[in-house]
N, C-alpha and C positions, 0 to 999 in steps of 0.2 A: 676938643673940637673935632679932631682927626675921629677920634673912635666914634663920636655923634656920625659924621660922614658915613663913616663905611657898615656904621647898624641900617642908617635911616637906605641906603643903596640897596644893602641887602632885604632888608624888607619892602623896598618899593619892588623888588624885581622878582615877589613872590607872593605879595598879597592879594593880587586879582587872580593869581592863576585857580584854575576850578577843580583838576587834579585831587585825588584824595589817598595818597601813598603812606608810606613810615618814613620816609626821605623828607617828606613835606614836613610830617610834626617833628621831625627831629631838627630841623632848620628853625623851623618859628620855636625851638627850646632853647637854641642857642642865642635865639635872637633877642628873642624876649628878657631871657637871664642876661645879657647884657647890658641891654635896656636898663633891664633892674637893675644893676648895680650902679649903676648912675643916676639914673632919675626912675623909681617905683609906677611914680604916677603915667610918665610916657610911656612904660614899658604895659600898664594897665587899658591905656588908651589903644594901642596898637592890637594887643589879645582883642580887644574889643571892637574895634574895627573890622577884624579876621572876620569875626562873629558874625555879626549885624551884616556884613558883606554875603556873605556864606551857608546862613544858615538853613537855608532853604534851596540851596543849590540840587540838595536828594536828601531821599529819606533819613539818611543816618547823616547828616551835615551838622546838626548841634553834638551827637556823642563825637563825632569827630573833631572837633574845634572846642569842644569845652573839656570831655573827659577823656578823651585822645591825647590832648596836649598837655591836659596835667597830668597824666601819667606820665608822658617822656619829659617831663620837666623835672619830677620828683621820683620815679624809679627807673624807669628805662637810661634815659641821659644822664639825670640827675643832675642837670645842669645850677638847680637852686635847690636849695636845703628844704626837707619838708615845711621848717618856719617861714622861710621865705615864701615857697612855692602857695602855701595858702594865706599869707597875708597879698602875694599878687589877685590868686584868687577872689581875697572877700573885697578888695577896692573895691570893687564893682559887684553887690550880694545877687545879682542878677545867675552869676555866673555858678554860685551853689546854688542856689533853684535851679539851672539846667541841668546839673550835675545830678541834681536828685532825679527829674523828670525824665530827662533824656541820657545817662551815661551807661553803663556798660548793662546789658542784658542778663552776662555772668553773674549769679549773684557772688559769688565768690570774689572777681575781680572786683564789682563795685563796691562791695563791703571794704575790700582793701584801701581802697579808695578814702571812703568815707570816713573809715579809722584813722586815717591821716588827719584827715579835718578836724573830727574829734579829738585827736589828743591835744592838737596842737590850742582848740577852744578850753579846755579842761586845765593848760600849762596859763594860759591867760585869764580864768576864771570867770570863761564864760559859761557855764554853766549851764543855765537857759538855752542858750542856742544848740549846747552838746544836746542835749536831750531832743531837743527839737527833729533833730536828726532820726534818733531813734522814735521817735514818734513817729516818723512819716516811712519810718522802711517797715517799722512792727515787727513781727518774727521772723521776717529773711535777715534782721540785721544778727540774728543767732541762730542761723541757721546751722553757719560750722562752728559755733561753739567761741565767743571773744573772751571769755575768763581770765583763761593764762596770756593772754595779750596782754590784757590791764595786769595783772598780774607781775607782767616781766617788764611791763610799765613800770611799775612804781620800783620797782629791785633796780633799774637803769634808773632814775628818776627821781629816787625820794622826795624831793622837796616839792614835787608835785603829787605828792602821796595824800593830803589834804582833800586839794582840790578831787583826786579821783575817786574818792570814798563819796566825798558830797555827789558826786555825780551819778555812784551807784544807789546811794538812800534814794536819789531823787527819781530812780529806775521802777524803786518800789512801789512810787506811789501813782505812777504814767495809768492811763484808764485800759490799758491791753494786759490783762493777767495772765496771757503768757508770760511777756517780757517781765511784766511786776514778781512773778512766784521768780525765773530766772534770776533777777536783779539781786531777789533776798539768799539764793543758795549763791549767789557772786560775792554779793559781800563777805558772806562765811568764812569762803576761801579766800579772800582777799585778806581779811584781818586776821586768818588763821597764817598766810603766808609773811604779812607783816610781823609777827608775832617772833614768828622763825630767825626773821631776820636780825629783830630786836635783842631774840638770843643770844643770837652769834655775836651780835654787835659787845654786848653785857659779858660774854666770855671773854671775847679778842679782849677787852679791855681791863677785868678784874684779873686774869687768870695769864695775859698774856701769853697765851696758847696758838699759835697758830694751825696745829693739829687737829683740837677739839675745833676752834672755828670752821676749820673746812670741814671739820665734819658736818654740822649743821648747814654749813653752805649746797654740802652733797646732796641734803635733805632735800632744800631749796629746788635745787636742778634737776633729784629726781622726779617732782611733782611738776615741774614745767615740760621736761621730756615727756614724760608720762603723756601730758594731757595734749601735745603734740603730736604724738604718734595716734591717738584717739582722736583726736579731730582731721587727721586725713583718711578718717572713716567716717565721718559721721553721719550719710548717710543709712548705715546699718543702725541708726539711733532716731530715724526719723519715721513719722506715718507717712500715711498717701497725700494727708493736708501741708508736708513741709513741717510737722513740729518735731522739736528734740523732746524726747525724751530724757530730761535730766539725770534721773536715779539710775535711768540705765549709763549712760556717760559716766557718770560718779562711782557707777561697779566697775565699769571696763577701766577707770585708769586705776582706779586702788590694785587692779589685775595686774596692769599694765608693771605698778610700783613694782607688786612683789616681782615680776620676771626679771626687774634690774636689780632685784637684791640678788639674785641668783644667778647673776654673770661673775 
């Protein structure tokens, strides 16, 4: 009852203010994740109130209060766990349609963004709505290149290695053949990297080797390296229209590979 007190104090004494600082969403991060852990749906209500109160205070009032907040909630503060912070999120689906319309300008940062959302749809087997996403952003959502993301998804993740296959086939078939040619040279890599792992796994266990495993494991990190250090270029891989050029991507980290063979 005490902790009810002193949430509901602290956000009466910060919800009408008009102010639009990092102080402020770092307040309503902690606020709101406390909320959460007591009652989900109050702590839903309250983001929501923020909202509806604010959103029209100035131009940038909704990326402020919708993808302002969830950013200090799930990386900045990190006050709630990425599951968390997007099941607070979809209570209200009001609040990812803001997020798509109105949140960061950066395509970069919102991408980050949004890849939260999605994984966290794709561990739940939402499918449909993952995609959904990528429907409405089209090629800025690869612009810098999400492969080795899912990628290192599924190597942290396995047991949602299913679900994120399904979600690339269904990349294949979306009506933007950008994204769709993308999607099929994603898969490629994706079952070529599961494959890898499947290796290791089939060694570590006949061979009881843990040499030969991290060797293949090395394999593993060198292609996620790789494709890390190429995608904080990838502009050098794109036209004047914003597209990646795949094949060039695909040279540059095979490049990339052999230079770490040679360290």
């Amino acid at each position: 009852m005490d902790k009810w007190k002193d949430i509901s104090s602290e956000f009466d004494a910060v919800k009408d203010t008009k102010t639009q600082g990092w102080q402020k969403q770092k307040k309503f991060s902690e606020i709101f994740s406390n909320a959460y852990h007591l009652d989900p749906l109050i702590a839903s209500k309250m983001w929501q109130y923020v909202i509806d109160t604010h959103e029209n205070d100035r131009e940038d009032s909704k990326r402020y209060y919708v993808a302002g907040v969830f950013n200090e909630l799930v990386n900045k503060s990190k006050t709630l766990t990425e599951g968390e912070a997007v099941n607070l999120l979809m209570l209200n689906p009001k609040r990812l349609d803001m997020l798509l319309h109105f949140g960061y300008k950066g395509d970069f940062h919102q991408n980050t963004l949004l890849n939260i959302v999605i994984k966290e749809f794709i561990k739940k087997g939402k499918i449909n709505e993952a995609v959904s996403i990528v429907e409405f952003r089209k090629e800025i959502w690869i612009k810098y290149g999400v492969e080795y993301l899912y990628a290192n998804f599924i190597k942290c993740n396995p047991k949602y290695k299913k679900n994120t296959l399904r979600f690339w086939r269904r990349l294949q078939k979306i009506s933007n053949k950008t994204v769709a040619v993308y999607a099929e040279n994603t898969l490629k890599l994706l079952i070529e990297a599961d494959s890898s792992q499947r290796a290791c796994d089939i060694i570590s266990i006949k061979l009881d080797s843990k040499k030969i495993a991290s060797y293949v494991e090395n394999i593993m990190s060198e292609i996620l390296e790789a494709g890390n250090t190429v995608m904080k270029n990838i502009d050098n891989f794109m036209d004047e229209e914003g597209n990646v050029n795949v094949e060039e991507v695909r040279s540059a980290i095979q490049e990339e590979r052999r230079k770490l063979k040679k360290r």
